[in-house]
N, C-alpha and C positions, 0 to 999 in steps of 0.2 A: 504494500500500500504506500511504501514512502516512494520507491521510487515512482510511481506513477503522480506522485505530486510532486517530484522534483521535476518529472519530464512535462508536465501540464505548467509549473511554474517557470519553468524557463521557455518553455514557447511561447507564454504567456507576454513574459520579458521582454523579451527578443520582438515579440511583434509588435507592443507599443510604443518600443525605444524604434524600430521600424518606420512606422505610421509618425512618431514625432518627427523621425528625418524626413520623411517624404511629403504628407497632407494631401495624400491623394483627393479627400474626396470632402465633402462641405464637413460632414458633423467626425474627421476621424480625429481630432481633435479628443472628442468624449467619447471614441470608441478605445482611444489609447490609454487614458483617466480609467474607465473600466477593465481593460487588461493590466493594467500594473496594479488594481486590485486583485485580480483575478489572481495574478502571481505570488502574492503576498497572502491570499487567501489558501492558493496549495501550498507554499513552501512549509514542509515539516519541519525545519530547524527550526523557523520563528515558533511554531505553535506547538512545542514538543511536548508542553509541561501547562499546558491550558490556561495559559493568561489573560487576562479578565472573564475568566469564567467561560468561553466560548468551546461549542464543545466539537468534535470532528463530524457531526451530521449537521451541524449549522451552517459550517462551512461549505458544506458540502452542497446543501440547499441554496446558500448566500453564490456560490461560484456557477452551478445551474444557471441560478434567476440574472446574472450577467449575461449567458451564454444565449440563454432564452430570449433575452430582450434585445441584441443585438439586431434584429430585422426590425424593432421600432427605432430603433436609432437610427441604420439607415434608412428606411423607406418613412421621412413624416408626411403630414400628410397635408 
């Protein structure tokens, strides 16, 4: 389970710090803001020891509802 949130939290990384160099597209901006959550949300070193009480299925739901909302971000309306 860690490595799959090491490998979710550096693609994660990788593609905001991405979208920060490039700005391909009107809102990626707040698509990059949500991926360097996203990354911070899988990385297991930060969260090893449950700090402020947050728990691994919160996270888990919290990194989801990023993923999920990504086609409201792009497509407004």
């Amino acid at each position: 389970m860690a490595l799959l949130g090491w490998i979710i939290g550096f693609i994660a990384l990788f593609g905001g710090l991405a979208l920060r160099q490039d700005m391909p597209v009107g809102g990626s901006a707040t698509i990059a803001n949500g991926l360097f959550v996203l990354a911070l949300l899988a990385c297991p070193l930060v969260w090893n020891a449950k700090p402020l009480g947050i728990s691994r299925g919160q996270r888990i739901a919290a990194g989801l509802a990023l993923i999920l909302c990504l086609p409201i971000i792009l497509f407004p309306a």
